[in-house]
mmCIF entry with sequence, helices, sheets and N, C-alpha, C, O atoms, coordinates in Angstrom:
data_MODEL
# 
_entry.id   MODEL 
# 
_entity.id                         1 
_entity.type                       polymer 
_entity.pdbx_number_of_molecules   1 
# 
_entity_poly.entity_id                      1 
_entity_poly.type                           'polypeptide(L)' 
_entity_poly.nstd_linkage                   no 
_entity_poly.nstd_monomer                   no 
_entity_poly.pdbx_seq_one_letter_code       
;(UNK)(UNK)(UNK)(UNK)(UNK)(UNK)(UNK)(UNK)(UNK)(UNK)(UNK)(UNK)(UNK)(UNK)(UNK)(UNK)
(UNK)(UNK)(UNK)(UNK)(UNK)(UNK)(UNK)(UNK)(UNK)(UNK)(UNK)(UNK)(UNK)(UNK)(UNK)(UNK)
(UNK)(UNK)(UNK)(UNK)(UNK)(UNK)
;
_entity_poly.pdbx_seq_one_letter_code_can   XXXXXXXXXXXXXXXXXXXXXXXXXXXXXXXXXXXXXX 
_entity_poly.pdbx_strand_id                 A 
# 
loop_
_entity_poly_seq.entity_id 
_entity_poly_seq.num 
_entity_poly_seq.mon_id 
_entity_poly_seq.hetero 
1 1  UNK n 
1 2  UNK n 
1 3  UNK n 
1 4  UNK n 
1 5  UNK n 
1 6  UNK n 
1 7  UNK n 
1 8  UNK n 
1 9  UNK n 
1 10 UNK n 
1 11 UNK n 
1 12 UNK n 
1 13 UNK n 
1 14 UNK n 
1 15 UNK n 
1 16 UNK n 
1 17 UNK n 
1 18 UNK n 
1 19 UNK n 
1 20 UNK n 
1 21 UNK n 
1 22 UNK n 
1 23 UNK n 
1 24 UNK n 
1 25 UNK n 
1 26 UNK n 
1 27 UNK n 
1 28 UNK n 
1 29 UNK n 
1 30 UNK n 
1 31 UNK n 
1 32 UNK n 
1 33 UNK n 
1 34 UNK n 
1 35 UNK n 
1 36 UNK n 
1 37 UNK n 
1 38 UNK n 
# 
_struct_asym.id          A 
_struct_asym.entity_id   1 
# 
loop_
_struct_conf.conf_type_id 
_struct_conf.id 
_struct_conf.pdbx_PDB_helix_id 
_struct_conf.beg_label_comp_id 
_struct_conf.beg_label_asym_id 
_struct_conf.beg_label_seq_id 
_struct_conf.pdbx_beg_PDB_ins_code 
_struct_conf.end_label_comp_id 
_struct_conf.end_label_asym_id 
_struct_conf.end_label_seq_id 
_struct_conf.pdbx_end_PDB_ins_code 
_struct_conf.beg_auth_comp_id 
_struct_conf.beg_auth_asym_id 
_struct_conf.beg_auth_seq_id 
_struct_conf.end_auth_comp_id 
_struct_conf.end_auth_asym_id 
_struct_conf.end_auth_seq_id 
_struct_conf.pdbx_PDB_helix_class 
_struct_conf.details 
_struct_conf.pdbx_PDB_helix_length 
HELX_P HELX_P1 AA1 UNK A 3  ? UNK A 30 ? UNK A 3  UNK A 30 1 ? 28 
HELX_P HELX_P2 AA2 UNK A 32 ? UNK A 36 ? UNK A 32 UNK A 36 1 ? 5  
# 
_struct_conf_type.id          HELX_P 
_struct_conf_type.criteria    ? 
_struct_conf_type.reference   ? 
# 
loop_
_atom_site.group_PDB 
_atom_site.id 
_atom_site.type_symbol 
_atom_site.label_atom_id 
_atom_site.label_alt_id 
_atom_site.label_comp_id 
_atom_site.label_asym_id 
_atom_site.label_entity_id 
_atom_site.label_seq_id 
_atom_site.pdbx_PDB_ins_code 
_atom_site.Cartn_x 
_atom_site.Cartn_y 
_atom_site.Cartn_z 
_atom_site.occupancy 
_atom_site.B_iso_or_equiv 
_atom_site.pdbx_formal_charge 
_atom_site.auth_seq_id 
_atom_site.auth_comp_id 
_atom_site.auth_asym_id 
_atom_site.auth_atom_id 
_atom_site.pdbx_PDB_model_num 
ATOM 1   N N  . UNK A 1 1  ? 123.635 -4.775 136.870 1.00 0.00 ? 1  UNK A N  1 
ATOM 2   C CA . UNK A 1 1  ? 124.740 -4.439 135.964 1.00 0.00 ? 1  UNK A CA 1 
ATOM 3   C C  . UNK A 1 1  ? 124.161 -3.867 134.667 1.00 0.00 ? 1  UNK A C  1 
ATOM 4   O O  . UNK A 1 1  ? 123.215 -4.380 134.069 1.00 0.00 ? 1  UNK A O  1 
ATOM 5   N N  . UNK A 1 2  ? 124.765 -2.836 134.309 1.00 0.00 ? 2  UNK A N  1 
ATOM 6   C CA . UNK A 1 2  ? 124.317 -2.297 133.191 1.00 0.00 ? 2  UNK A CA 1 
ATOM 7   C C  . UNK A 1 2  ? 124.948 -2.538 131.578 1.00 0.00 ? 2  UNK A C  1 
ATOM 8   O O  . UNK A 1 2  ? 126.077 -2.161 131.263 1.00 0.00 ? 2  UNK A O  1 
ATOM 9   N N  . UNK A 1 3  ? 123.939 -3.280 130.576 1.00 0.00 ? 3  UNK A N  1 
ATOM 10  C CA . UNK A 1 3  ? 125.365 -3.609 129.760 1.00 0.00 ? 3  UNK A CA 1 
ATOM 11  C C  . UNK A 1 3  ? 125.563 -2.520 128.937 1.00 0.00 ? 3  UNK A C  1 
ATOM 12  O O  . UNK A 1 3  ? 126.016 -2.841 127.838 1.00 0.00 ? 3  UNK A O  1 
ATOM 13  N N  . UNK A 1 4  ? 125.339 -1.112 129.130 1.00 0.00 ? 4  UNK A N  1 
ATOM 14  C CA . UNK A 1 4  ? 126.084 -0.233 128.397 1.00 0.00 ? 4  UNK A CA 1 
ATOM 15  C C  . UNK A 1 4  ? 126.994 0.215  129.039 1.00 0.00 ? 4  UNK A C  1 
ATOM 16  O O  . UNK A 1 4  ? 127.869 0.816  128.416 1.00 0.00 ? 4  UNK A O  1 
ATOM 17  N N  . UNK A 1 5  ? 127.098 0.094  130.370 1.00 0.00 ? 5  UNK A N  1 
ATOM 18  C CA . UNK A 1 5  ? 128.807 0.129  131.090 1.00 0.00 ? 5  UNK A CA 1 
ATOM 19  C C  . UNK A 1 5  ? 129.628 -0.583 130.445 1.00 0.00 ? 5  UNK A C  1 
ATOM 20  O O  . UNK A 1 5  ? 130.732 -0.271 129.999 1.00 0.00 ? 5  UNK A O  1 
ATOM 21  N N  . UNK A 1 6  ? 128.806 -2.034 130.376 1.00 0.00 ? 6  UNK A N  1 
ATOM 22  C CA . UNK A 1 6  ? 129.793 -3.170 130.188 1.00 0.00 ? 6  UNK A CA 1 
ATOM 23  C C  . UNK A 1 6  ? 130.706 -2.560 128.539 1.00 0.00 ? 6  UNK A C  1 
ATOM 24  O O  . UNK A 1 6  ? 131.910 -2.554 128.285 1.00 0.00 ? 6  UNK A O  1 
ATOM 25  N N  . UNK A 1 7  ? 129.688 -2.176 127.818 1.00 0.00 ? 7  UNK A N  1 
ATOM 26  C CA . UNK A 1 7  ? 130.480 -2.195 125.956 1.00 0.00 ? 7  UNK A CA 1 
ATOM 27  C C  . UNK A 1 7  ? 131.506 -1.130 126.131 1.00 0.00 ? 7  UNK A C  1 
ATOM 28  O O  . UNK A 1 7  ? 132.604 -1.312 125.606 1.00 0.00 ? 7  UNK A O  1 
ATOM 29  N N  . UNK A 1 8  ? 131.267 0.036  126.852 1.00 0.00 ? 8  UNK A N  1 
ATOM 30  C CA . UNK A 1 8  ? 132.034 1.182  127.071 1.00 0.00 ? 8  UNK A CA 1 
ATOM 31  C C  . UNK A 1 8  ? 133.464 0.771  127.635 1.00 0.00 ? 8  UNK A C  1 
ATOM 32  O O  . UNK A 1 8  ? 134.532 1.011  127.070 1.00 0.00 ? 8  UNK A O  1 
ATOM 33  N N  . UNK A 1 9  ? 133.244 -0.111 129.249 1.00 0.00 ? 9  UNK A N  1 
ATOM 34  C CA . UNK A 1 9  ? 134.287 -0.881 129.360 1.00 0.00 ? 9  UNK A CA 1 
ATOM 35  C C  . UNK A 1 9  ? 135.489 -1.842 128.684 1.00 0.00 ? 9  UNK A C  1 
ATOM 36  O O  . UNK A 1 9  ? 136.621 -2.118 129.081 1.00 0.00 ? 9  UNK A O  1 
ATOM 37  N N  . UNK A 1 10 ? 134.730 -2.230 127.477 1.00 0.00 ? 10 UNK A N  1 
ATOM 38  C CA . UNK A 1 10 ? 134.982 -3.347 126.684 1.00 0.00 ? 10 UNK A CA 1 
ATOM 39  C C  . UNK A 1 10 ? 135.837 -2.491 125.750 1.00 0.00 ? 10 UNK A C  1 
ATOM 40  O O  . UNK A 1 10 ? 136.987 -2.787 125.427 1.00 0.00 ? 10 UNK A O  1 
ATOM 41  N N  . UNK A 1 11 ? 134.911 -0.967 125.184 1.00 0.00 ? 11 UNK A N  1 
ATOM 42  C CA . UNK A 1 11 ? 135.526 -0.155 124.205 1.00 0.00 ? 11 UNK A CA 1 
ATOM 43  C C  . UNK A 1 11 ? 136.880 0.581  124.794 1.00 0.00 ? 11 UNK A C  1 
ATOM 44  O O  . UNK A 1 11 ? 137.892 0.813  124.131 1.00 0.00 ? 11 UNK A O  1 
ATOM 45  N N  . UNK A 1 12 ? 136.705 0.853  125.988 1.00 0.00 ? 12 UNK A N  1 
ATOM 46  C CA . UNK A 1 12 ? 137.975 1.749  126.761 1.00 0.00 ? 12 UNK A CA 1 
ATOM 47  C C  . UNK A 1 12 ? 138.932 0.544  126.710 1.00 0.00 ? 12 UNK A C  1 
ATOM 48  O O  . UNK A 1 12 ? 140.119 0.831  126.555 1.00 0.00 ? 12 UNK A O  1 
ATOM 49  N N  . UNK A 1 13 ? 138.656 -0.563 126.799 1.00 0.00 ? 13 UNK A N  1 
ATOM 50  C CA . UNK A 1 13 ? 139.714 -1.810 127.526 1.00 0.00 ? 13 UNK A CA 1 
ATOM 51  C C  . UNK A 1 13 ? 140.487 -1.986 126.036 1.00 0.00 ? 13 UNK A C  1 
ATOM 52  O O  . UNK A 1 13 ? 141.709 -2.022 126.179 1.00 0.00 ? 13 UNK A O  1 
ATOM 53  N N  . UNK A 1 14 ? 140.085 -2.090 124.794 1.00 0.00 ? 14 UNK A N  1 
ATOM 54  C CA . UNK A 1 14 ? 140.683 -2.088 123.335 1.00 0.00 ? 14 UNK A CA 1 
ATOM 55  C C  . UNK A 1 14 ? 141.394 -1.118 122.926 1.00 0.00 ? 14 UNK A C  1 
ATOM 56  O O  . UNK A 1 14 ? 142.526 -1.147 122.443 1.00 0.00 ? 14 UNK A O  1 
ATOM 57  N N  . UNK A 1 15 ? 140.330 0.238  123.236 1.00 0.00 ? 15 UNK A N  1 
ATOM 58  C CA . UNK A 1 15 ? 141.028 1.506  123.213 1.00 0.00 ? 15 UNK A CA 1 
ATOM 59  C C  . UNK A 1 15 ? 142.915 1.621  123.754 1.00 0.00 ? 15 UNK A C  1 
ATOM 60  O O  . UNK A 1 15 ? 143.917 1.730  123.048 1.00 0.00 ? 15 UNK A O  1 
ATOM 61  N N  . UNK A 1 16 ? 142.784 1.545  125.120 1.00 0.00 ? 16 UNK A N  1 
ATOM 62  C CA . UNK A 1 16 ? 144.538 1.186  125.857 1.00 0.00 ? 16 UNK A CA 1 
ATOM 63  C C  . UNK A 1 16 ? 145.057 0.136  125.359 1.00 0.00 ? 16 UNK A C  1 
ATOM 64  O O  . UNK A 1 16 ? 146.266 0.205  125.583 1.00 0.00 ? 16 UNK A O  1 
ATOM 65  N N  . UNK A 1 17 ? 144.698 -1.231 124.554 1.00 0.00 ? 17 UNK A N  1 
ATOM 66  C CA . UNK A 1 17 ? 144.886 -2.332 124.062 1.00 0.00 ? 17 UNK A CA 1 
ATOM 67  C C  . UNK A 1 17 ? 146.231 -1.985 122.679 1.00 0.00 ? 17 UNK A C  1 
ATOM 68  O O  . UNK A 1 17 ? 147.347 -2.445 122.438 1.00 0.00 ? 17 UNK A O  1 
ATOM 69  N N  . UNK A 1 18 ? 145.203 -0.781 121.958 1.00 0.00 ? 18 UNK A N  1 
ATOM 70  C CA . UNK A 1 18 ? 145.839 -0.730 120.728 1.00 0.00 ? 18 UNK A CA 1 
ATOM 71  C C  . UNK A 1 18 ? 146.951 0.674  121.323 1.00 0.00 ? 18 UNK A C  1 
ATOM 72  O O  . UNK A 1 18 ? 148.171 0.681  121.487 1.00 0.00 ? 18 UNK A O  1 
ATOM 73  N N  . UNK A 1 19 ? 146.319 1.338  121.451 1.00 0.00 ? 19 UNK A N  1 
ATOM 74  C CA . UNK A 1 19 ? 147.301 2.498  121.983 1.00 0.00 ? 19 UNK A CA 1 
ATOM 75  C C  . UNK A 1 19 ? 148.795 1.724  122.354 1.00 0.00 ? 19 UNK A C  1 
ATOM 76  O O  . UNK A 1 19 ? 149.829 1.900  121.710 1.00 0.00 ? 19 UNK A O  1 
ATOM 77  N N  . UNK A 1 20 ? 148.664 0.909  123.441 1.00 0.00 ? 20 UNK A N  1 
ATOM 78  C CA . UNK A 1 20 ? 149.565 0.237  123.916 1.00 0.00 ? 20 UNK A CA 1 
ATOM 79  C C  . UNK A 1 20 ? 150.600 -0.229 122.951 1.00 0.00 ? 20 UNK A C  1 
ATOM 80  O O  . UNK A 1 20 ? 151.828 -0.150 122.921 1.00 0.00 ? 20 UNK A O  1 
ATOM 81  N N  . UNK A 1 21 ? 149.470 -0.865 121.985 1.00 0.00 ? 21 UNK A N  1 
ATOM 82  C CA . UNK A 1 21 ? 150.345 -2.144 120.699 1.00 0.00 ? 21 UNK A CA 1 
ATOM 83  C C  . UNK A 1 21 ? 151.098 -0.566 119.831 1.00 0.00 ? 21 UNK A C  1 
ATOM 84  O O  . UNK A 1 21 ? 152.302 -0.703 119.616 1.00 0.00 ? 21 UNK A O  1 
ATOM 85  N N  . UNK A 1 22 ? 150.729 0.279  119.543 1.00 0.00 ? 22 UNK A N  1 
ATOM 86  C CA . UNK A 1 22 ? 151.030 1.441  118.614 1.00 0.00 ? 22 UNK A CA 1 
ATOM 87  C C  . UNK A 1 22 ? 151.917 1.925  119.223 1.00 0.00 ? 22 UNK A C  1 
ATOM 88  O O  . UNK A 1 22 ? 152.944 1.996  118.547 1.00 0.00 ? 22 UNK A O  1 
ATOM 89  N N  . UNK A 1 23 ? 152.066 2.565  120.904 1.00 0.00 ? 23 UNK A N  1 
ATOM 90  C CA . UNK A 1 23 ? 153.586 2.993  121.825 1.00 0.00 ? 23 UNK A CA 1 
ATOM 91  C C  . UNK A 1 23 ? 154.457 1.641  121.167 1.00 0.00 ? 23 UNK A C  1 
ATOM 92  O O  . UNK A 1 23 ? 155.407 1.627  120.384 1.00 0.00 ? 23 UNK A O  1 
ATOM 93  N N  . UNK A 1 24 ? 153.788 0.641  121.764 1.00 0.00 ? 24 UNK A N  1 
ATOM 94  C CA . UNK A 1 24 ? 154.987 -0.280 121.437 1.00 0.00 ? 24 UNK A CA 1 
ATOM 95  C C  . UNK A 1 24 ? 155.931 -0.649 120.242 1.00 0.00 ? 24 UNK A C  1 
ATOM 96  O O  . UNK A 1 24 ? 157.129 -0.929 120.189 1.00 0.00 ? 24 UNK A O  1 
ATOM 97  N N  . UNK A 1 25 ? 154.991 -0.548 119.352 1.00 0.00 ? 25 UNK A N  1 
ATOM 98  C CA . UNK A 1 25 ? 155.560 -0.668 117.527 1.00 0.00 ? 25 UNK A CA 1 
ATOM 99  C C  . UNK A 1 25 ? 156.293 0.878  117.606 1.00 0.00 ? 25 UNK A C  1 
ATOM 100 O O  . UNK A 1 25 ? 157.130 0.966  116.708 1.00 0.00 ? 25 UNK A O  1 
ATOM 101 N N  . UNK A 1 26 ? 156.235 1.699  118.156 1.00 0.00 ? 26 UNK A N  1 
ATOM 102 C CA . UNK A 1 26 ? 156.677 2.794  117.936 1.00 0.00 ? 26 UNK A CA 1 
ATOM 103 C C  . UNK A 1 26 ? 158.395 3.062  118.498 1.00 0.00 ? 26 UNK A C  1 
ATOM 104 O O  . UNK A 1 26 ? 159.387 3.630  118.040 1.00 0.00 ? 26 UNK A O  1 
ATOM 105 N N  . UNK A 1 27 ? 158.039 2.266  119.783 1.00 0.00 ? 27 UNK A N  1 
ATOM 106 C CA . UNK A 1 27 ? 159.049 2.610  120.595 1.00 0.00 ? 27 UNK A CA 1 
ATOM 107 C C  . UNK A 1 27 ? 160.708 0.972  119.925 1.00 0.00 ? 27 UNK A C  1 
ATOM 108 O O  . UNK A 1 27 ? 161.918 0.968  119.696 1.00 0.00 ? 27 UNK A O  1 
ATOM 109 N N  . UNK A 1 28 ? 159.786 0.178  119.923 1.00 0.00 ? 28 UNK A N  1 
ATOM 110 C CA . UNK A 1 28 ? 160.557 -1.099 118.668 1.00 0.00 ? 28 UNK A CA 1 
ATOM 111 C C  . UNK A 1 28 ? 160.610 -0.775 117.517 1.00 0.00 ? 28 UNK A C  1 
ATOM 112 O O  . UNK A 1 28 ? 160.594 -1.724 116.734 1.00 0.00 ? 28 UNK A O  1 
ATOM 113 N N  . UNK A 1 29 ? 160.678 0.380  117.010 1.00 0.00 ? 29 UNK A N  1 
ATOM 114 C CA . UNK A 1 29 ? 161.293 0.894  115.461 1.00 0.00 ? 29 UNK A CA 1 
ATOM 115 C C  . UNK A 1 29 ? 162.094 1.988  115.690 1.00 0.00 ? 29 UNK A C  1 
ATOM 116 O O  . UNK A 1 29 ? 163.008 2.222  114.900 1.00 0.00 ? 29 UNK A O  1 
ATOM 117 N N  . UNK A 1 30 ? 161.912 2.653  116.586 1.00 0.00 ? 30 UNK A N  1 
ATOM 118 C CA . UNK A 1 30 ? 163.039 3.814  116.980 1.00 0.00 ? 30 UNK A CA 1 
ATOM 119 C C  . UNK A 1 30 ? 164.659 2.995  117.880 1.00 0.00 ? 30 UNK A C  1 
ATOM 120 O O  . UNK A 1 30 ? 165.769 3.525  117.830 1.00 0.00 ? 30 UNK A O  1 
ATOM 121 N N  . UNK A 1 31 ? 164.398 1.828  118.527 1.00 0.00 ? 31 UNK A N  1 
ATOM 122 C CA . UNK A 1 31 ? 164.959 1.158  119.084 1.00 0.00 ? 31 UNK A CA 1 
ATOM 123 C C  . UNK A 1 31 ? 166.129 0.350  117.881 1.00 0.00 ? 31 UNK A C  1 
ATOM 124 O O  . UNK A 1 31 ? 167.354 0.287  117.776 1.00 0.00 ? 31 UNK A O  1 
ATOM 125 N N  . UNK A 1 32 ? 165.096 -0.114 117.210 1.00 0.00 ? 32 UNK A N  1 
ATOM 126 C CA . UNK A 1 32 ? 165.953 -0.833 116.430 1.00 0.00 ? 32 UNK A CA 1 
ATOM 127 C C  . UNK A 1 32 ? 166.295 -0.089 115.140 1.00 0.00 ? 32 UNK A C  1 
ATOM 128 O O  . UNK A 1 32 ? 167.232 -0.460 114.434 1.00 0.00 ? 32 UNK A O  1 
ATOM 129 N N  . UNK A 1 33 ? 165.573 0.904  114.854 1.00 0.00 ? 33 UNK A N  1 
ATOM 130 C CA . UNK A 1 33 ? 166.758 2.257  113.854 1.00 0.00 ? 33 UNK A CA 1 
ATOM 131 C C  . UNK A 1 33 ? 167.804 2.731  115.067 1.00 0.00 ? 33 UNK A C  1 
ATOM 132 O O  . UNK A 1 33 ? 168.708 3.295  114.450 1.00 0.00 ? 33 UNK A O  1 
ATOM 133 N N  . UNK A 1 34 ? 167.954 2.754  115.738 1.00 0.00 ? 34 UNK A N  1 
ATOM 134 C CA . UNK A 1 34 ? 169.125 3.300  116.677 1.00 0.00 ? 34 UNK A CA 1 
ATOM 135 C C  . UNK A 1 34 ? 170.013 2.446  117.193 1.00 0.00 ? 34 UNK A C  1 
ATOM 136 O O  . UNK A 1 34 ? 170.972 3.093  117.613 1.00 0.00 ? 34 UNK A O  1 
ATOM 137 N N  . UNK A 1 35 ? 170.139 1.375  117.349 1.00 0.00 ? 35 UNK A N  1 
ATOM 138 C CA . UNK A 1 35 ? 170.658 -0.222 117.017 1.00 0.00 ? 35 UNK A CA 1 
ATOM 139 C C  . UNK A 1 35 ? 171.175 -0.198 115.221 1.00 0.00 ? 35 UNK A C  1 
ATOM 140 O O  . UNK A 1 35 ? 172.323 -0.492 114.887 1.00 0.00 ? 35 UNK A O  1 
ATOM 141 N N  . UNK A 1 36 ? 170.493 0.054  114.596 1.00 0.00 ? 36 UNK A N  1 
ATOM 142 C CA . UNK A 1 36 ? 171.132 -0.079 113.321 1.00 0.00 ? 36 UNK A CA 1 
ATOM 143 C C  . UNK A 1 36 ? 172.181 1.121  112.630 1.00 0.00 ? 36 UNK A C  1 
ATOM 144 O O  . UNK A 1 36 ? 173.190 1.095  111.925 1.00 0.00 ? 36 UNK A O  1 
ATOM 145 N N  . UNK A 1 37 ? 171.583 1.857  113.072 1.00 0.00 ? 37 UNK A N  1 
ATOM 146 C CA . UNK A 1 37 ? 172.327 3.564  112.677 1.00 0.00 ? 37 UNK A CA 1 
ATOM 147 C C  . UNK A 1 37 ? 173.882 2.984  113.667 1.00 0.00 ? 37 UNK A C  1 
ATOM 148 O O  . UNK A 1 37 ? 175.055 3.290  113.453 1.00 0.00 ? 37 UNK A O  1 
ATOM 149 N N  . UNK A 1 38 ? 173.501 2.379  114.392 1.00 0.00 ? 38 UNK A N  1 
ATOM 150 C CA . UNK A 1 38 ? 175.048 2.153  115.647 1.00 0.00 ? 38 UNK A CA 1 
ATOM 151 C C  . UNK A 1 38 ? 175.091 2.870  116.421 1.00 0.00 ? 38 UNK A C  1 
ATOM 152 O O  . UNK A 1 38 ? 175.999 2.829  117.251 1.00 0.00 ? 38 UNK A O  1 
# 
């Protein structure tokens, strides 16, 4: 096993981690301005 796979893995796996958390905060503020607008 190579551990510079491993950090790359580790870095890609955070990488989709936050992306994810950022769609999500994104998509729960357009949601709930459009809920509030009515």
């Amino acid at each position: 096993m190579d551990p510079n796979k491993k950090k790359t893995e580790v870095m890609w796996a955070g990488i989709g981690l936050a992306l994810g958390a950022g769609v999500g905060a994104i998509l729960g503020i357009v949601a709930y301005n459009q809920q509030w607008l009515g």
